[in-house]
PATI-330348 format. One record per residue (C-alpha): residue number from 1; residue in one letter; x, y, z. Coordinates in Angstrom, 1 decimal. Layout:
BEGIN
 kemar bamar     xx     yy     zz
   NUM     a      X      Y      Z
...
END
This chain:
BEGIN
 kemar bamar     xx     yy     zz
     1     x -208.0   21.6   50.2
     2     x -209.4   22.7   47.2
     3     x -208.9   21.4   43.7
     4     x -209.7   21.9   40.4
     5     x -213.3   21.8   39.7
     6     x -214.4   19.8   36.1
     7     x -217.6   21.6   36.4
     8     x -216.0   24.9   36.1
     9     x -213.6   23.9   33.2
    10     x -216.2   21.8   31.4
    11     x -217.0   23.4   27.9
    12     x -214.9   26.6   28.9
    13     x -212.9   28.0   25.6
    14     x -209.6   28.1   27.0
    15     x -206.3   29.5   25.3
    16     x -203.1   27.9   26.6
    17     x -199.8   29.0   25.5
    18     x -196.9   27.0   26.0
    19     x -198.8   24.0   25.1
    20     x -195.5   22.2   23.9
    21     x -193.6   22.6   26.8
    22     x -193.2   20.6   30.1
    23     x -195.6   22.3   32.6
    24     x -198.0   23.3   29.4
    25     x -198.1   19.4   28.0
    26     x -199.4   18.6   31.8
    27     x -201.6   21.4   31.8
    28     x -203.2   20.5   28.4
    29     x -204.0   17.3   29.1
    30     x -205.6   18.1   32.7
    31     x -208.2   20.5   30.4
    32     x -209.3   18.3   28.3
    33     x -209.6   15.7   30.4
    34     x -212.0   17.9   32.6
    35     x -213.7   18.6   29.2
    36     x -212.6   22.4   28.3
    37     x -212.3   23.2   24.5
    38     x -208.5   24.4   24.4
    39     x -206.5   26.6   21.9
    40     x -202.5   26.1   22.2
    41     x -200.4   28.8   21.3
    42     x -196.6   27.7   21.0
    43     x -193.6   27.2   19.3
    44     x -192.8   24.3   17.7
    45     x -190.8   21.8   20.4
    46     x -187.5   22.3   21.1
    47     x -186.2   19.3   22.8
    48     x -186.5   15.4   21.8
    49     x -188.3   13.9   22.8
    50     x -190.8   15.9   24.7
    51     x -193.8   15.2   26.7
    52     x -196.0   17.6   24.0
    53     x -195.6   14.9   21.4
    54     x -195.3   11.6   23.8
    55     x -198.8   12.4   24.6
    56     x -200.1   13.0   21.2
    57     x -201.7   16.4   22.9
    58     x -202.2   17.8   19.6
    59     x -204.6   15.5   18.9
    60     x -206.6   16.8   22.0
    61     x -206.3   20.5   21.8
    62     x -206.5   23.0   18.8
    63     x -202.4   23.3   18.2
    64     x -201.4   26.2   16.8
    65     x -198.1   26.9   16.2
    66     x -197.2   31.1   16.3
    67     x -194.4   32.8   17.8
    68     x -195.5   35.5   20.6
    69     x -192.6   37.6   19.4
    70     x -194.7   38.3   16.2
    71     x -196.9   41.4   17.0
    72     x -198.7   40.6   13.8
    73     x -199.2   37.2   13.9
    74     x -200.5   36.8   17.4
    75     x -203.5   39.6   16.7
    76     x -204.5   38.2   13.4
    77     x -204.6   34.5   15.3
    78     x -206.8   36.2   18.4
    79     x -209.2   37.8   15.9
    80     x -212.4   36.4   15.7
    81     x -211.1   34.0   18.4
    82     x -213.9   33.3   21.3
    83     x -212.0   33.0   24.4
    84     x -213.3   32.5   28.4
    85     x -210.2   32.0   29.7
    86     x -206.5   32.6   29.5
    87     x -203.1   30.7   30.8
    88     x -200.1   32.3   29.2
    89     x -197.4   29.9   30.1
    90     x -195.1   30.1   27.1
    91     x -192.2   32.1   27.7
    92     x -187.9   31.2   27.3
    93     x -187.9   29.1   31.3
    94     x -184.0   28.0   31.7
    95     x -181.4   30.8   33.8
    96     x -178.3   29.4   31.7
    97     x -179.9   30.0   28.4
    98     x -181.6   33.1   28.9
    99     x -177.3   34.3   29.5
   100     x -176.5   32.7   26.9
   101     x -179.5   34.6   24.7
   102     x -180.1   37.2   26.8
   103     x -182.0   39.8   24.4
   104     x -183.8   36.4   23.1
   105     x -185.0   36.0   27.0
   106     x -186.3   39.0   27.0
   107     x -187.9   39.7   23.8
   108     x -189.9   36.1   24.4
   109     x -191.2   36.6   28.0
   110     x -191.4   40.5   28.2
   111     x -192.7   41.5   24.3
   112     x -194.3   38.0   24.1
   113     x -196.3   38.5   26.9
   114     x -197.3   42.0   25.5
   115     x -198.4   40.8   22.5
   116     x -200.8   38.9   24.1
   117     x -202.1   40.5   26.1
   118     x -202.5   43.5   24.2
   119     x -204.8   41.3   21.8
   120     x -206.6   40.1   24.3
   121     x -207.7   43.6   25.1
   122     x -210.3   43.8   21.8
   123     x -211.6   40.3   23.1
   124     x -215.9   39.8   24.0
   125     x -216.5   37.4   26.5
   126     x -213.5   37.3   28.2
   127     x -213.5   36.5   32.1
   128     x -210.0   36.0   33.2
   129     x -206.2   36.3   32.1
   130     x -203.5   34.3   33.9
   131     x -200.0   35.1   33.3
   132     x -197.4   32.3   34.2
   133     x -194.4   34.3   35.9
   134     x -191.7   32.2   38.3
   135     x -190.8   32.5   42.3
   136     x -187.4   34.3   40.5
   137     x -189.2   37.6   39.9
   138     x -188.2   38.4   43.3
   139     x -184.7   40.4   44.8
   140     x -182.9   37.8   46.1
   141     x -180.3   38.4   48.3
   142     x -179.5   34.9   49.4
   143     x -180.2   35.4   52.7
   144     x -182.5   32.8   52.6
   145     x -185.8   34.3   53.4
   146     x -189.0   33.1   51.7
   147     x -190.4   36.0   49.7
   148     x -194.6   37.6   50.3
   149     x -196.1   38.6   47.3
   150     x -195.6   42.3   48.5
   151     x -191.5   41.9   48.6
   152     x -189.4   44.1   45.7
   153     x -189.1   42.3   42.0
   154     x -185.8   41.8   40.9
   155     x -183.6   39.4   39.1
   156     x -179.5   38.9   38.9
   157     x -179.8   37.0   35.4
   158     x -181.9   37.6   32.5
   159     x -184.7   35.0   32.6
   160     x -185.5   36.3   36.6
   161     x -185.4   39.9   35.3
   162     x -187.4   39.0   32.4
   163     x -190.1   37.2   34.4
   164     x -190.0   40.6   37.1
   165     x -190.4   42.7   33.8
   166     x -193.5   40.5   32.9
   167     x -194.6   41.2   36.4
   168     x -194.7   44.9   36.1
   169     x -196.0   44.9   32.6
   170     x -199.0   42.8   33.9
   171     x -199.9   45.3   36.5
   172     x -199.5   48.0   33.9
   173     x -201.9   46.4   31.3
   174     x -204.1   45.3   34.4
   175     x -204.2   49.1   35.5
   176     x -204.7   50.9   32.6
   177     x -207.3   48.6   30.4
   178     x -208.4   45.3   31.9
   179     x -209.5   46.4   35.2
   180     x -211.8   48.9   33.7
   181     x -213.5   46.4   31.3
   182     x -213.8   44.3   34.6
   183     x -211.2   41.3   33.4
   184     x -208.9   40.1   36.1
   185     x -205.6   39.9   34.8
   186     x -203.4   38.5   37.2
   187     x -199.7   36.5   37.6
   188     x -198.9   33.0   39.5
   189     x -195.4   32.9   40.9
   190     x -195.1   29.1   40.5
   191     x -192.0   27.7   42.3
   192     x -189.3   25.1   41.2
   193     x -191.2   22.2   39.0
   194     x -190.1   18.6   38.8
   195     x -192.6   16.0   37.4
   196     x -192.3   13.0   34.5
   197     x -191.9   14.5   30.9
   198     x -189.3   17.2   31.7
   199     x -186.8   16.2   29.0
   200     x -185.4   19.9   28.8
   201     x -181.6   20.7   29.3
   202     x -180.1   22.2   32.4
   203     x -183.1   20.9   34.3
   204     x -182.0   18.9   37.4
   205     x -184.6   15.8   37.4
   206     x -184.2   15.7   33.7
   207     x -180.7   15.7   34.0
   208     x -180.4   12.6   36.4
   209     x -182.8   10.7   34.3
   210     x -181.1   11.2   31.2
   211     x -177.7   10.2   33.1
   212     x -179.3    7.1   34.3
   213     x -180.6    6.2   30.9
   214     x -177.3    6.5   29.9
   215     x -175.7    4.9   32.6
   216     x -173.4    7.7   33.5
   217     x -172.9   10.3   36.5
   218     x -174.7   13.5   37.0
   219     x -173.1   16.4   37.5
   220     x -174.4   19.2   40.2
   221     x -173.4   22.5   39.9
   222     x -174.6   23.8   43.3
   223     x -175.7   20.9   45.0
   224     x -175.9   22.7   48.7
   225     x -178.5   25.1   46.5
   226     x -182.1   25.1   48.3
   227     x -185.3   25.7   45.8
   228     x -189.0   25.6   46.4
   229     x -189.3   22.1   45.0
   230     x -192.7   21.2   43.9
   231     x -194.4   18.4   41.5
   232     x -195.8   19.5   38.5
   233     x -199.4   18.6   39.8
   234     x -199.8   20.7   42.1
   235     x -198.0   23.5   40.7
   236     x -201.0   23.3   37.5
   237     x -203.4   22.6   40.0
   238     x -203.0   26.2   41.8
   239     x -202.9   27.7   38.4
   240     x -206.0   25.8   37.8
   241     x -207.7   26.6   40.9
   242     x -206.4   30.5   40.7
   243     x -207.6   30.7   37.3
   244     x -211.5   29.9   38.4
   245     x -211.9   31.7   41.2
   246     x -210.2   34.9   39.1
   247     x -213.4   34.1   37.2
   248     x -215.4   33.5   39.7
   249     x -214.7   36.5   42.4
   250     x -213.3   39.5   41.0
   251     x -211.6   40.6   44.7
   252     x -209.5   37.1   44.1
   253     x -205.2   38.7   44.6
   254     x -203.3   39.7   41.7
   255     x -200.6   37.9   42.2
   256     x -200.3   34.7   44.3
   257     x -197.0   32.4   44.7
   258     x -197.2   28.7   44.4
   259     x -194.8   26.2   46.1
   260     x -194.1   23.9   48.9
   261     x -196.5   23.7   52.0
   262     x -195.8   26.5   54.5
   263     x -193.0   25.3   57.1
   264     x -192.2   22.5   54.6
   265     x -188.3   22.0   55.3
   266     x -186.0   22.6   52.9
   267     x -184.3   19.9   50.6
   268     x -181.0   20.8   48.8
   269     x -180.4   20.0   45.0
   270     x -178.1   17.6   46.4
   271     x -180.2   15.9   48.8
   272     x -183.6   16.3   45.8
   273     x -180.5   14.1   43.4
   274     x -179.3   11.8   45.9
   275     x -183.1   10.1   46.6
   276     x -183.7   10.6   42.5
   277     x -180.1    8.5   42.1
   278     x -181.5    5.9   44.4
   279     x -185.5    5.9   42.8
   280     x -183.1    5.2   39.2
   281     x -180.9    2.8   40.7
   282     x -177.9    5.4   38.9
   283     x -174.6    6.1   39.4
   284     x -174.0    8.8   41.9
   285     x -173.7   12.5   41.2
   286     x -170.4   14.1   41.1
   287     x -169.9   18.0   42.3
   288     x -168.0   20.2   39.7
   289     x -168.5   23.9   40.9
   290     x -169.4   26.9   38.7
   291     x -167.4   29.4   39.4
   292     x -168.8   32.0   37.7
   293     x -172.7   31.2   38.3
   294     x -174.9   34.4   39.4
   295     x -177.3   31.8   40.2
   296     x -179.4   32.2   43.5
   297     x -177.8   29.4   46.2
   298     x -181.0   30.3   48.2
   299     x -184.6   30.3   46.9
   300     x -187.9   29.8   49.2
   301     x -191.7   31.6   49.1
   302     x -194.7   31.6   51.3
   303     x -197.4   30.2   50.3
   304     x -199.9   31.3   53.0
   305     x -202.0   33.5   50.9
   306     x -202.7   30.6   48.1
   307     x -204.2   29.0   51.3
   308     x -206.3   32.1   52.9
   309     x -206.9   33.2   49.2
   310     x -207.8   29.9   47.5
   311     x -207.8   27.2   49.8
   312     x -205.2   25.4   48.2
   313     x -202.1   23.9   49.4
   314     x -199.5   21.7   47.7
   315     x -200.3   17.8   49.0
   316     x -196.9   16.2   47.6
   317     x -193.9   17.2   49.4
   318     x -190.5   17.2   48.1
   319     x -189.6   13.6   48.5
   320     x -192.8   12.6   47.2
   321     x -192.9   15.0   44.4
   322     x -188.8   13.0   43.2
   323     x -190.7    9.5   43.9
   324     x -193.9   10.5   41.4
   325     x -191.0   12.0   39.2
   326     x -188.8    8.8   39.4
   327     x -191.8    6.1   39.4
   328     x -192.9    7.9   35.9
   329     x -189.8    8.1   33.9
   330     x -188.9    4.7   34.7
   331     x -192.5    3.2   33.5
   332     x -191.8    5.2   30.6
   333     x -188.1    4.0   30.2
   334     x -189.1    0.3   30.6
   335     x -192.6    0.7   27.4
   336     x -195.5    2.7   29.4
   337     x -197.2    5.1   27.3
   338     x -196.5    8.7   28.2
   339     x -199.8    9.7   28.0
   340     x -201.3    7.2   30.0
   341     x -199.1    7.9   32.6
   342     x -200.4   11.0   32.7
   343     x -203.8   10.4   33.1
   344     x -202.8    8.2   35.7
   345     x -201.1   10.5   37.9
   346     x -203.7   12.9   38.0
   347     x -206.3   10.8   38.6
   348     x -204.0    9.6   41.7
   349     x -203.3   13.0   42.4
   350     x -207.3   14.0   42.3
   351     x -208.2   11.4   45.0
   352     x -205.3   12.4   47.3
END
């Protein structure tokens, strides 16, 4: 299967937003590891502690702290600003707080992701945009099928409608300006992430850790919920891998979902926290239903065009993707450096 390639990314100027969250602090340190020159756009942190400053990755990248929201501030940062390639993953990524700040959810991951990409439009050199979307985007009906690329957008709450909105605003910049300068500008539809260094609320691994540090029980909302559980390697890796060959071959899909293995079977939030419980030596969890949750019980997408498309699949499967996730906060419970964990991990997950 094919994986990121260090001679591509070596010496590419790369810009990176979301640098300071979960899935971005991974992705940093995987580029400049491989030897790319990267830019971080992002808010400051919002949770502590966090992986972003664990890892000391603003020492490694150029960190630049500017909110997307500001039209103004995000074209006077992007002029003059050489760029190869683009990973917008910054955006507002938890369902309960984009209801509880829904016009917040939007304004970040729909007018954010304008912003940017509407500077990007004056920029020389430029040979591919990725924008980070979510395997949400799509109109789910909990039936239980496991959504093509082709199926409707939609969204019951405001982060999947945001991230369906993102979608459609893509295509629209994509049509109307990038594909005549002959830029691919294209989203990843990455499914649900779990991976050492998600402190984040409302998060389910991070949730059982941060019980079992503090030797208490953790509560499941929906734990006979299904979700396209994947480790946060291989979710960056696809982005990685999608990214190059955007740059590489401009007849490379738009839009391209990332996730579990086709045919993979299914794990339940309650079945992903019992084998977490067990990794942590914890308490077990304890149900307490949420009545009023528009949440999705049923989530799954096919990943067969990553395959045909990229020649990627997903190596760790669920239960390995909770062990890699357990074995990592508990080194870095018991004095392991965060960062070095890292590095560790990937260079495990590059020889797999």
């Amino acid at each position: 299967m094919t994986r990121p390639n260090p001679a591509f990314w070596t010496g590419k100027r790369v810009l990176l937003t979301g640098q300071t969250g979960f899935k971005g602090a991974w992705a940093a340190t995987w580029l400049s590891r491989m030897g790319a020159h990267v830019t971080g756009l992002a808010l400051a942190p919002e949770d502590s502690p966090n992986l972003f400053e664990l890892a000391g990755i603003s020492q490694r990248i150029d960190h630049k702290v500017v909110d997307l929201r500001d039209r103004s501030a995000v074209r006077s940062l992007m002029a003059g600003q050489g760029v190869d390639i683009v990973i917008h993953m910054a955006a507002q990524a938890l369902v309960r707080a984009s209801i509880a700040d829904p016009v917040g959810t939007f304004a970040t991951n729909i007018m954010g992701t304008a912003h940017l990409v509407d500077a990007l439009r004056d920029q020389p050199g430029l040979q591919a945009i990725l924008v980070i979307t979510s395997d949400k985007v799509y109109a789910n009906s909990d039936t239980g099928q496991a959504f093509v690329e082709g199926d409707p957008l939609g969204g019951k709450d405001p982060y999947s409608a945001s991230k369906a909105a993102a979608e459609i605003l893509v295509f629209s910049f994509a049509r109307s300006f990038f594909d005549r300068a002959d830029v691919p500008l294209a989203t990843a539809r990455g499914g649900n992430v779990i991976g050492g260094g998600d402190f984040s609320r409302d998060r389910i691994m991070a949730d059982i850790v941060r019980a079992a540090l503090a030797s208490e029980e953790t509560i499941l909302r929906h734990p006979e919920a299904t979700r396209p559980w994947q480790h946060v390697l291989d979710c960056v890796a696809g982005y990685l891998v999608f990214a190059e060959r955007l740059a590489i071959d401009k007849t490379t899909p738009r839009a391209i979902n990332f996730g579990p293995r086709p045919g993979a079977p299914a794990m339940t939030v309650g079945e992903l926290a019992t084998r977490a419980i067990e990794g942590l030596r914890a308490k077990p969890w304890r149900h307490e239903p949420d009545t009023v949750s528009i949440e999705a019980r049923m989530l799954g997408v096919e990943t067969g065009l990553a395959e045909r498309a990229l020649g990627f699949q997903s190596r760790l499967d669920a239960a390995a993707a909770v062990d890699w996730t357990v074995d990592w906060h508990r080194r870095q419970a018991d004095g392991a450096a965060a960062l070095a964990l890292c590095e560790e991990q990937i260079s495990r997950y590059e020889m797999l």
